[in-house]
C-alpha positions as CSV (number, residue, x, y, z in Angstrom):
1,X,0.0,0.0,0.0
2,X,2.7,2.5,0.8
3,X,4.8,1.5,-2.4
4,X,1.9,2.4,-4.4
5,X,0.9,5.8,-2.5
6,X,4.6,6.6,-3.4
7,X,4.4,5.7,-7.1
8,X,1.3,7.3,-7.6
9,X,2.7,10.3,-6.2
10,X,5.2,10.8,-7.9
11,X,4.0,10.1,-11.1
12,X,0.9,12.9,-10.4
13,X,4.3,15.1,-9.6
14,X,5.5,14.6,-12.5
15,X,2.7,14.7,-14.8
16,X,2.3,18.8,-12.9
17,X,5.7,19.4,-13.7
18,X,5.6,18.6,-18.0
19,X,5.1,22.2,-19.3
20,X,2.2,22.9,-21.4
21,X,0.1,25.4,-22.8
22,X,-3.2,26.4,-21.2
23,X,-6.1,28.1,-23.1
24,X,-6.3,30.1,-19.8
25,X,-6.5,34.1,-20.3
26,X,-3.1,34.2,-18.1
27,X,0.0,33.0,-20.2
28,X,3.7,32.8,-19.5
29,X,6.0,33.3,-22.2
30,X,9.8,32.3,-21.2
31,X,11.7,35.5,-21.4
32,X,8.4,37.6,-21.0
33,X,6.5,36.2,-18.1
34,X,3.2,36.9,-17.6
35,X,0.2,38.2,-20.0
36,X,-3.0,39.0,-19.0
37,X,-5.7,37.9,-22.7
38,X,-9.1,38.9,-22.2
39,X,-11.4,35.7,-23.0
40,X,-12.7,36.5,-27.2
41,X,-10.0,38.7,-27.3
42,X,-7.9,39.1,-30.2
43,X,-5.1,36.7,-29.1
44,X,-2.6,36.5,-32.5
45,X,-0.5,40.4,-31.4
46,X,2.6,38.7,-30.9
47,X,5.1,38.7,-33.2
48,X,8.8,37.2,-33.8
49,X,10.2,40.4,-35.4
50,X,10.4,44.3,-34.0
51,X,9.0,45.5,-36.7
52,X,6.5,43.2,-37.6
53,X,5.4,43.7,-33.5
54,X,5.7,47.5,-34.2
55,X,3.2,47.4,-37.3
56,X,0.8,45.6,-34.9
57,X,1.1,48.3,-32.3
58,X,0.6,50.8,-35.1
59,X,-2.4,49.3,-36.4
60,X,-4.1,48.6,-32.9
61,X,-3.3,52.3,-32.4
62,X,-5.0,53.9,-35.6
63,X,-8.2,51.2,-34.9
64,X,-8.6,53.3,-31.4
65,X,-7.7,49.6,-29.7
66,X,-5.3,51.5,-27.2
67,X,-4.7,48.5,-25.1
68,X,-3.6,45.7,-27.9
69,X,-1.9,49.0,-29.1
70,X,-0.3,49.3,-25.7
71,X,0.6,45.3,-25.1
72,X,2.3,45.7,-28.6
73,X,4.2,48.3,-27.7
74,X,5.3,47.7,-24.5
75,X,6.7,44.3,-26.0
76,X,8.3,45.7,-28.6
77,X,10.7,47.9,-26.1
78,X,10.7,45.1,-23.2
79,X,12.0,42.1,-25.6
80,X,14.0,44.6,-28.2
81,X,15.3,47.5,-26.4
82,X,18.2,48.0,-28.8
83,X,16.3,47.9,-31.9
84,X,15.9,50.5,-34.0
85,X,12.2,50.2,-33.4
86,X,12.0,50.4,-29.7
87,X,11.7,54.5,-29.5
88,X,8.7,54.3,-31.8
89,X,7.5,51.7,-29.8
90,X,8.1,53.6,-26.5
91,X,6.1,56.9,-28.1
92,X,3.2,54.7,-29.1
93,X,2.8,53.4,-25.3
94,X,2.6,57.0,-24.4
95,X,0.4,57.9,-26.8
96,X,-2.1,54.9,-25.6
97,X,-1.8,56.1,-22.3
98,X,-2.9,59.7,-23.5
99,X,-5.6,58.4,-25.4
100,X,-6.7,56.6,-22.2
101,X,-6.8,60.0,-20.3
102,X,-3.9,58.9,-17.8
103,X,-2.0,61.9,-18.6
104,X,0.5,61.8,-15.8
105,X,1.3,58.0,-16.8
106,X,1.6,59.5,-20.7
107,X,3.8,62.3,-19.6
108,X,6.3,59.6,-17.2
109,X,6.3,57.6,-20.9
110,X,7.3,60.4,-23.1
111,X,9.7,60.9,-20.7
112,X,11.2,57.5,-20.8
113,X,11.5,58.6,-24.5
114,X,13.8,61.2,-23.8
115,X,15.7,59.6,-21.5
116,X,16.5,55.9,-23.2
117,X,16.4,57.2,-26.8
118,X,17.7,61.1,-26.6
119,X,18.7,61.4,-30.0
120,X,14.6,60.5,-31.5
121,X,12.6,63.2,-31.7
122,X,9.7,64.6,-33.6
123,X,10.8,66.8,-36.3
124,X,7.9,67.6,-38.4
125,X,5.2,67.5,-35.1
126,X,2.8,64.7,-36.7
127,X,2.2,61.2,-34.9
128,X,5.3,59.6,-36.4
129,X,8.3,60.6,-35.3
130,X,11.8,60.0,-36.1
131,X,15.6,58.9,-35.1
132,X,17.6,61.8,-36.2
């Protein structure tokens, strides 16, 4: 009886500990951690590329869907910070949070801006700016 408590056990052990995928809206991503997906969300944002993840922060953004605009985003500077895409990326997050009428949390991202990427601006004053 004891020899089989033991087995079973540790085979329910180690049946919890095989990784897998969950169709829960929490999802880890190694390297990322923790996303929160609303349940008949849109759940396909995530791309491989900078610039591929930028375009879908672009698009959410000119749709008016500020936060898949803002996950994109925020992705885009968290898993590339030394792309060449990550200050566009950092604007657009303060732009969603604008949008969203959290102005002090906008003005603390624009600001982030300045500080990680001084050298990109906006020249010409329209909603895409660029690296000088």
């Amino acid at each position: 009886m004891n020899r089989r408590f033991v087995f079973l056990f540790l085979a329910f052990a180690c049946a919890m500990l095989v990784p897998f995928r969950s169709p829960a809206p929490l999802i880890y991503t190694p390297g990322e951690g923790w996303t929160y997906e609303a349940v008949g969300g849109e759940g396909n944002w995530q791309r491989t590329r900078a610039k591929d993840q930028l375009i879908v922060a672009q698009d959410a953004l000119d749709k008016k869907d500020y936060s898949t605009a803002l996950k994109a985003a925020r992705r885009t500077v968290k898993v590339w910070p030394l792309s060449d895409y990550a200050p566009q990326a950092q604007f657009i997050v303060g732009e969603c949070y604008e949008a969203k009428g959290m102005d002090e949390r906008a003005f603390k991202e624009y600001g982030n801006v300045l500080e990680k990427y001084p050298r990109f601006v906006d020249c010409d004053n329209t909603k895409s700016p660029t690296a000088i």
